[in-house]
C-alpha positions in Angstrom: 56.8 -15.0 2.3 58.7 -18.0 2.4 58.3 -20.3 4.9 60.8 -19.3 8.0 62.8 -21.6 10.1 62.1 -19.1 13.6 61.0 -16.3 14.4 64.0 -13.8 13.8 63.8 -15.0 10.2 59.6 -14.8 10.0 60.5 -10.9 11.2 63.2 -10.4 9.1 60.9 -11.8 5.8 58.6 -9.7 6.7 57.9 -6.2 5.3 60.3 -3.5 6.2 57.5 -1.1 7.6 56.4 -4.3 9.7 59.4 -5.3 10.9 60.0 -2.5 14.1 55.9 -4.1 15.0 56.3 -7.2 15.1 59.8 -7.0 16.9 57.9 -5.3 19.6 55.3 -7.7 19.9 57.7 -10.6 20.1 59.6 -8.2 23.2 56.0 -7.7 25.0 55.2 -11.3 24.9 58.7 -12.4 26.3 58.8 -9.6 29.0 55.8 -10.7 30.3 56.5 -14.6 30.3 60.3 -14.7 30.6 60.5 -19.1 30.1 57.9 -18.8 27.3 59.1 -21.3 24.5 58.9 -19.4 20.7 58.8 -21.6 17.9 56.7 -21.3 14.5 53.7 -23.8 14.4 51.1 -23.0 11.3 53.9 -21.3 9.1 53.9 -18.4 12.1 55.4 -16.8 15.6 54.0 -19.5 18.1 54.5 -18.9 21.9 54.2 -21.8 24.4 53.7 -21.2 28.3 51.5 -24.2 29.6 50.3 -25.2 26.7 49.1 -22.7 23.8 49.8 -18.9 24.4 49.5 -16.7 21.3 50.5 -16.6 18.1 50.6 -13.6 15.3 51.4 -13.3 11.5 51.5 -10.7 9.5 48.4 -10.0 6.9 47.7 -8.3 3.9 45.9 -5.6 5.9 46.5 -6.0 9.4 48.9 -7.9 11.8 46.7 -11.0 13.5 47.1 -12.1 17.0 45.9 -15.5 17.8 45.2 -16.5 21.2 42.8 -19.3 22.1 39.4 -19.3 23.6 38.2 -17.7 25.7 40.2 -15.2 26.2 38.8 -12.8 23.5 35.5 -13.5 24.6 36.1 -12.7 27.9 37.7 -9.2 26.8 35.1 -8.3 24.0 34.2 -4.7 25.2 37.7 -4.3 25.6 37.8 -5.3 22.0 35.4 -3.0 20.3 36.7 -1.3 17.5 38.6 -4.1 16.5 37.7 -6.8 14.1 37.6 -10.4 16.4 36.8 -13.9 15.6 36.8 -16.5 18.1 40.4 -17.0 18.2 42.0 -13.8 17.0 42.4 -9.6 16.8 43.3 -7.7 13.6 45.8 -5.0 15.0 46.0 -2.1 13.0 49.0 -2.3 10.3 49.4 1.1 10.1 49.6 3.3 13.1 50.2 2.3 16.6 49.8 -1.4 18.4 47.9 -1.1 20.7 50.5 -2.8 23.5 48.3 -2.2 26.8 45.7 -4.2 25.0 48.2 -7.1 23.9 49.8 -6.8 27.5 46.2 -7.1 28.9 45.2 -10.3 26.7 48.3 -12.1 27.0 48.9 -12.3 30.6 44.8 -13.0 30.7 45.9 -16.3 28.6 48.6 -16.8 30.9 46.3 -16.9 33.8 43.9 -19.0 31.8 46.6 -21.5 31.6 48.0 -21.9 34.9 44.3 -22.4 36.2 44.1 -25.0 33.5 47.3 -26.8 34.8 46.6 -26.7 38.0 43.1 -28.9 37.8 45.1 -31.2 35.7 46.2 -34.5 36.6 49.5 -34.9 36.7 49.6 -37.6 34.0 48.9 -34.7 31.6 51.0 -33.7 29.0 51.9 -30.9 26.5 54.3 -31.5 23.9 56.6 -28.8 22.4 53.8 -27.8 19.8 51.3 -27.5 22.3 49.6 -30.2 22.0 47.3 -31.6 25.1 47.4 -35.1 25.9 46.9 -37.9 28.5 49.6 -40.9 28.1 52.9 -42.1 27.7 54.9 -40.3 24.5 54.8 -39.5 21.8 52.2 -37.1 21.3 49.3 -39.0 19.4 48.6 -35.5 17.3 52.3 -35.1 16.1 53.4 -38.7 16.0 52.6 -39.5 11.9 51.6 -43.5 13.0 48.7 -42.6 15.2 45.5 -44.2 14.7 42.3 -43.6 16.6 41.3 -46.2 18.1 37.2 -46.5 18.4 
């Protein structure tokens, strides 16, 4: 797949059969967070709401659903029966999503972010890719000059 400019055009490069799926998952995640920002980060769907949300791409075998720690963790035996890593769910590509489950995880890493926020200090920032940071712009992850200093 080439590489897509948003996420309409990641959906609409994406496999016919897929298509209806992933449409659906990009509905769920907006109904739930209506000022969510939707960009493509890592060549894939990225959704922003206080920092990182969730992301998903489609696979060879499955559709994957990234959503930072420790969210899946902290759902595992909701989980069982689906193949997890740290940071993501394969969702069956055939077949039914399972939406109560997305619905579930998602507004759990919405929670998980405004708890975050709130013990922040309001010097904190995010930048539009999601990057977490304490300063003055630009973000020292995105900005190409950036040296760490020891």
């Amino acid at each position: 797949m080439k590489k897509p400019k948003d996420v309409g055009e990641y959906i609409a490069n994406a496999p016919k059969g897929v298509q209806g799926k992933l449409k659906d998952l990009r509905a769920t995640i907006k109904s739930i967070v209506p000022e969510v920002t939707e960009s493509i980060s890592y060549g894939m769907p990225y959704y922003g709401y206080k920092g990182r949300l969730v992301y998903f791409a489609v696979m060879k075998n499955h559709i994957g659903l990234y959503i930072p720690p420790p969210i899946i963790e902290q759902h595992k035996k909701d989980l069982l029966g689906y193949t997890t890593t740290k940071s993501a769910v394969h969702l069956p590509i055939n077949g039914r999503l399972p939406m109560t489950l997305v619905k579930k995880l998602v507004k759990a890493r919405v929670k998980n972010n405004e708890d975050v926020e709130r013990k922040k200090p309001e010097t904190f920032k995010i930048c539009s890719r999601g990057h977490e940071y304490v300063g003055s712009s630009p973000c020292p992850i995105c900005w190409p000059g950036h040296k760490k200093v020891k």
